[in-house]
C-alpha positions as CSV (number, residue, x, y, z in Angstrom):
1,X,-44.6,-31.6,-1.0
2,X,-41.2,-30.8,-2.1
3,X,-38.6,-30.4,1.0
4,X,-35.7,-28.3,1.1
5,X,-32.9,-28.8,3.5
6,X,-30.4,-26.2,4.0
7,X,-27.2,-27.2,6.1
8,X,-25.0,-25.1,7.8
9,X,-22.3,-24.4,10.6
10,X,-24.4,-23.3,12.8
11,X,-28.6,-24.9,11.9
12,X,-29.8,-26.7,9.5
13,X,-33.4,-25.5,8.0
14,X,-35.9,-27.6,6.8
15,X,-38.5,-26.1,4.7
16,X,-41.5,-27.6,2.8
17,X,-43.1,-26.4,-0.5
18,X,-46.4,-27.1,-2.1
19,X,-48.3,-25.2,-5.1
20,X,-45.1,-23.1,-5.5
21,X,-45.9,-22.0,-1.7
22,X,-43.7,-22.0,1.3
23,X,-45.9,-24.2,3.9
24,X,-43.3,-24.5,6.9
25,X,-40.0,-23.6,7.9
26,X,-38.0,-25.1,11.4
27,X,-34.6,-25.4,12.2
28,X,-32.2,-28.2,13.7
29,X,-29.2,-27.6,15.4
30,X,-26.2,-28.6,13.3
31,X,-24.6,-31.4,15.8
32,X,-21.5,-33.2,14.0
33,X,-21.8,-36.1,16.8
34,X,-25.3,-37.1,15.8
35,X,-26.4,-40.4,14.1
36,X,-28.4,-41.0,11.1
37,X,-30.6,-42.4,13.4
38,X,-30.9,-39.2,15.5
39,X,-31.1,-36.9,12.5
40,X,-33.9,-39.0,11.3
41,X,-35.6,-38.7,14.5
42,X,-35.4,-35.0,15.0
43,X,-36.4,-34.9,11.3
44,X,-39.4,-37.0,11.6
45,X,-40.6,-34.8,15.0
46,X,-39.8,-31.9,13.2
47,X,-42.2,-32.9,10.4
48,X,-44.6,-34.0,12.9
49,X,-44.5,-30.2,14.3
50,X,-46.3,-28.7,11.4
51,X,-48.3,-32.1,10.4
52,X,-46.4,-33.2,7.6
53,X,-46.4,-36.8,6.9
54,X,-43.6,-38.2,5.4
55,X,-45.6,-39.4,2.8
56,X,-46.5,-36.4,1.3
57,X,-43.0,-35.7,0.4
58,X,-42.4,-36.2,-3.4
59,X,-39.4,-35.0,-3.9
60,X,-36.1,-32.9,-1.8
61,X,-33.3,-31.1,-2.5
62,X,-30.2,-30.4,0.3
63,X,-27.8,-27.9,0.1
64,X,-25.0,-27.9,2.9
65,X,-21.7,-26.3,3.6
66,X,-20.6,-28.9,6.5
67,X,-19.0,-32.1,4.1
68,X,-19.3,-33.9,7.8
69,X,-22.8,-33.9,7.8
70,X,-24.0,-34.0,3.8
71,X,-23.9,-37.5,3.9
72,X,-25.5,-38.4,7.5
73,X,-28.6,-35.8,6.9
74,X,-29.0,-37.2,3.6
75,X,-29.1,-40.9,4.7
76,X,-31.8,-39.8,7.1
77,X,-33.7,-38.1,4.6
78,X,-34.2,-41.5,2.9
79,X,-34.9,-43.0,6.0
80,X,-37.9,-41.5,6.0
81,X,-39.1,-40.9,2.3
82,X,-38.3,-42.9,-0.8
83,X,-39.1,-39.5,-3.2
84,X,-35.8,-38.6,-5.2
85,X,-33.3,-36.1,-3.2
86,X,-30.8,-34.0,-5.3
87,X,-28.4,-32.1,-3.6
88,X,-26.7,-28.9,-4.8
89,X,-23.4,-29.5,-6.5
90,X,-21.4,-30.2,-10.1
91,X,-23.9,-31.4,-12.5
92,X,-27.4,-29.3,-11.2
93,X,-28.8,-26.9,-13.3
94,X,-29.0,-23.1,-12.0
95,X,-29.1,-20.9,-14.6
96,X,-26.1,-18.8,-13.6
97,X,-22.6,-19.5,-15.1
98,X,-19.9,-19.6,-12.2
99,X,-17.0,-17.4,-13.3
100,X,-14.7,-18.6,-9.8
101,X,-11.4,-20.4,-9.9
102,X,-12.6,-23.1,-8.0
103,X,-16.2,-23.8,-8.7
104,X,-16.8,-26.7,-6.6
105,X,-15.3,-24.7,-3.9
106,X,-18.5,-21.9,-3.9
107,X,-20.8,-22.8,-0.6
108,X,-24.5,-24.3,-1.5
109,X,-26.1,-21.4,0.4
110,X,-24.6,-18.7,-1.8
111,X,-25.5,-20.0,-5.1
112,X,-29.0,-20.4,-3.6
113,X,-29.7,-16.8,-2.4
114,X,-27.9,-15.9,-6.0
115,X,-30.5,-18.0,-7.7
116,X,-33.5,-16.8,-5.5
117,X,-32.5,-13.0,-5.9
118,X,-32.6,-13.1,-9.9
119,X,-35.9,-14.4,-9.5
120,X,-36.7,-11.0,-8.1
121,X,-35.0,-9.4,-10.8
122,X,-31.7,-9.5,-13.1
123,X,-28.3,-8.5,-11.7
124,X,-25.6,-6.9,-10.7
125,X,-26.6,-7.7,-7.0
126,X,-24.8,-9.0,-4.5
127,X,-26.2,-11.6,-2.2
128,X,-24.7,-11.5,2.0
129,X,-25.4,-14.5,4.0
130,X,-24.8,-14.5,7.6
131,X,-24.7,-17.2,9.7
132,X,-21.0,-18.3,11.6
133,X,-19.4,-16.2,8.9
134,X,-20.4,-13.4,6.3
135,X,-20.2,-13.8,3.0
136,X,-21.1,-11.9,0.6
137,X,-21.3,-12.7,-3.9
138,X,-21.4,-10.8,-6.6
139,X,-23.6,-11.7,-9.8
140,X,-23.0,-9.3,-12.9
141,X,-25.7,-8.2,-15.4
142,X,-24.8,-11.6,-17.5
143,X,-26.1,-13.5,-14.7
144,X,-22.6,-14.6,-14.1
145,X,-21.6,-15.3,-10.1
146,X,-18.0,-13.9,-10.1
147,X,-16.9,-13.6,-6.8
148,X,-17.1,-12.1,-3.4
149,X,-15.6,-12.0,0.0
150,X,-15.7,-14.2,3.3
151,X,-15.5,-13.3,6.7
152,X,-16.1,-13.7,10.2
153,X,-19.8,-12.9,11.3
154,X,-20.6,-11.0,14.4
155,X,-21.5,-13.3,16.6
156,X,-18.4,-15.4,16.0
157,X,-15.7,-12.2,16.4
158,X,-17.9,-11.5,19.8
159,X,-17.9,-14.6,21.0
160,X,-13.9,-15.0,20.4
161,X,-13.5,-11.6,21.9
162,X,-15.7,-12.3,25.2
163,X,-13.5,-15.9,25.9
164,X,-10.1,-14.4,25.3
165,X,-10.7,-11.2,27.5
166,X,-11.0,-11.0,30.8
167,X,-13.4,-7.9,31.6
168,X,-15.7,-7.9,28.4
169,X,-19.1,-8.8,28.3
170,X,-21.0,-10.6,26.5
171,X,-23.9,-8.2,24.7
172,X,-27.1,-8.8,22.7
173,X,-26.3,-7.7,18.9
174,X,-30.4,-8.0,18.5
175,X,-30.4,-4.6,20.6
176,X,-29.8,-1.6,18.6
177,X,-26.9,0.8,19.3
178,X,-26.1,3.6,21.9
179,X,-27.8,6.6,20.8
180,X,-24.4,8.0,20.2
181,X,-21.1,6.2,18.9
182,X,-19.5,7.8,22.1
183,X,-20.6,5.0,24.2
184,X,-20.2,5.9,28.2
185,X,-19.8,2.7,29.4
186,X,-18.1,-1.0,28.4
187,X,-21.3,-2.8,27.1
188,X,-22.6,0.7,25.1
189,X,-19.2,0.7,23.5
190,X,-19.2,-3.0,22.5
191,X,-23.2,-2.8,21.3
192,X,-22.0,-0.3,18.9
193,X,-18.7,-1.5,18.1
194,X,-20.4,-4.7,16.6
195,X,-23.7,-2.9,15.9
196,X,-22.3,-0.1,13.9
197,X,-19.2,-1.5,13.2
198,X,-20.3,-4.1,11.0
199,X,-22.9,-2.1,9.5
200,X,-19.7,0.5,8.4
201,X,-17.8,-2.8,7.3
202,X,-20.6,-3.8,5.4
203,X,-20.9,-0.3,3.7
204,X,-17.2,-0.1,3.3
205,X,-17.6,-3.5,1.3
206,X,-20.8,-2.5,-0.8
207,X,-18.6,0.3,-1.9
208,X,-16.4,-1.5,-3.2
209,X,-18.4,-3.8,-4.9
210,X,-20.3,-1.5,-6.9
211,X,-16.8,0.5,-8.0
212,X,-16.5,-2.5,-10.3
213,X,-19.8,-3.7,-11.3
214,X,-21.6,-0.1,-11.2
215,X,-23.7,1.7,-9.1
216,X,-26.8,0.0,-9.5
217,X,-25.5,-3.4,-7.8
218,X,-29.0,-4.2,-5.6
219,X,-28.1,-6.0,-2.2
220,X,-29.6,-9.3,-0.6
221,X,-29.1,-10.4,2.8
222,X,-30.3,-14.0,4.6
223,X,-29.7,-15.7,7.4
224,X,-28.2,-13.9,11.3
225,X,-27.4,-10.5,10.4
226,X,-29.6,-8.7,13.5
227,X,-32.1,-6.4,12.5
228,X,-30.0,-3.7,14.4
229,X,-27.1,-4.5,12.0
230,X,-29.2,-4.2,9.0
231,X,-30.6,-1.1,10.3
232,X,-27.4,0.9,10.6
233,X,-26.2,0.2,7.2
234,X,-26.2,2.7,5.0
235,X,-26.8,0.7,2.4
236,X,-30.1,-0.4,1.3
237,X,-29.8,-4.0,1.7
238,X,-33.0,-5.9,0.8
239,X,-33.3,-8.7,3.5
240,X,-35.0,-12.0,2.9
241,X,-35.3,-14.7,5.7
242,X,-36.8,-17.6,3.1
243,X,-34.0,-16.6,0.7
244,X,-31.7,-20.3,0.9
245,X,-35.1,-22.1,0.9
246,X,-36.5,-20.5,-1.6
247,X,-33.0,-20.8,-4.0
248,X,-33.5,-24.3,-3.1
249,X,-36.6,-24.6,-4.4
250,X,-36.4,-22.9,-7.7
251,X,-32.8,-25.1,-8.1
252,X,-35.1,-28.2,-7.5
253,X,-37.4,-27.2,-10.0
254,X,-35.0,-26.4,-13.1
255,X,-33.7,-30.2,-12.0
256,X,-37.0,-32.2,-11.7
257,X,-37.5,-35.2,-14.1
258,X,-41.1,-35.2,-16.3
């Protein structure tokens, strides 16, 4: 079984592999104050969940976008296994060129999703993850990755909102929107504020992504963008929950030795 371990702000995922097959997926909460000792713990329950012995792991790649935590998950990891762990970074293979200032500076989870959505089929597309922020990248027909934007997700803006207000409450953005954008009261108003808000901010963007790399740019989206959200765009925006994982994966793959 190969593992995959996807870290971010907000989880970290944990997914298995075997015969080219997703087997499991589970999540961890990501807790900067934990140990290598705890992670290991939580790991090893977590692979005890779905009956996974550790020693049927022969190999893992991690991908993370917390630097705080890269090294502690990883420690724990080898805890647990001897197999070889890569993790995403300079000097993996992807197969996609990345035509940023900054390279090192991209997050793991976007060249991932990029990787896993040319598997579906070649570019342009743009790939939106959503977890404490949105981010969305841009691969061109070359299977180049050559930018994007970043900003805050939904539950982060309502959650900032909600604190530093005194009469707003807080809503579920997993319920869909008023029936009409004139909401009649404060938590209809909010539901499609954030509801059909971001769905328009997410249209705006699309927009404006395909003005410069043409109107066939297809759309990806992973990670906690509510179905509601998703629903409301006008766009069509292909969503794939195993997306990350399954970049993982395919990263680990073009990296294996033998």
């Amino acid at each position: 079984m190969i593992l995959t371990v996807n870290i971010g702000n907000t989880h970290i995922t944990i997914a298995g592999y075997e015969h080219d097959a997703l087997q499991f997926s589970g999540r961890l909460h990501s807790d900067t104050a934990a140990t290598i000792d705890e992670y290991a713990m939580n790991l090893l329950n977590l692979l005890s969940l779905y009956h996974v012995e550790p020693e049927r792991i022969e190999g893992g790649i991690l991908g993370s976008v917390v630097p705080a935590l890269t090294g502690r998950v990883l420690a724990a990891l080898r805890m647990l296994s001897s197999a070889r762990i890569l993790t995403v970074g300079p000097g993996l293979k992807s197969g996609i060129k990345l035509r940023l200032d900054n390279p090192a500076q991209l997050g793991a989870e976007l060249l991932c999703g990029a990787v896993a959505a040319l598997a579906e089929g070649p570019g342009p597309l743009a790939v939106i993850s959503a977890d404490t922020a949105i981010s969305i990248m841009a691969v061109n027909e070359k299977q180049e990755l050559v930018g994007g934007v970043i900003m805050p997700g939904p539950q982060l803006s309502l959650a900032a909102l909600v604190q530093k207000t005194a009469q707003l409450p807080q809503i579920d953005l997993s319920a869909p929107a008023a029936p009409s954008i004139l909401g009649k009261n404060t938590a209809a108003c909010l539901q499609n504020g954030f509801v059909l808000g971001t769905a328009g901010l997410l249209d705006g963007l699309a927009e404006r992504f395909r003005a410069e790399l043409g109107p066939d740019l297809k759309f990806y989206a992973t990670g906690n963008l509510p179905r509601p959200i998703r629903e409301a765009c006008r766009t069509n925006i292909l969503y794939r929950e195993t997306l990350i994982t399954d970049g993982l994966y395919r990263i680990w793959l073009k990296n294996k030795k033998g």
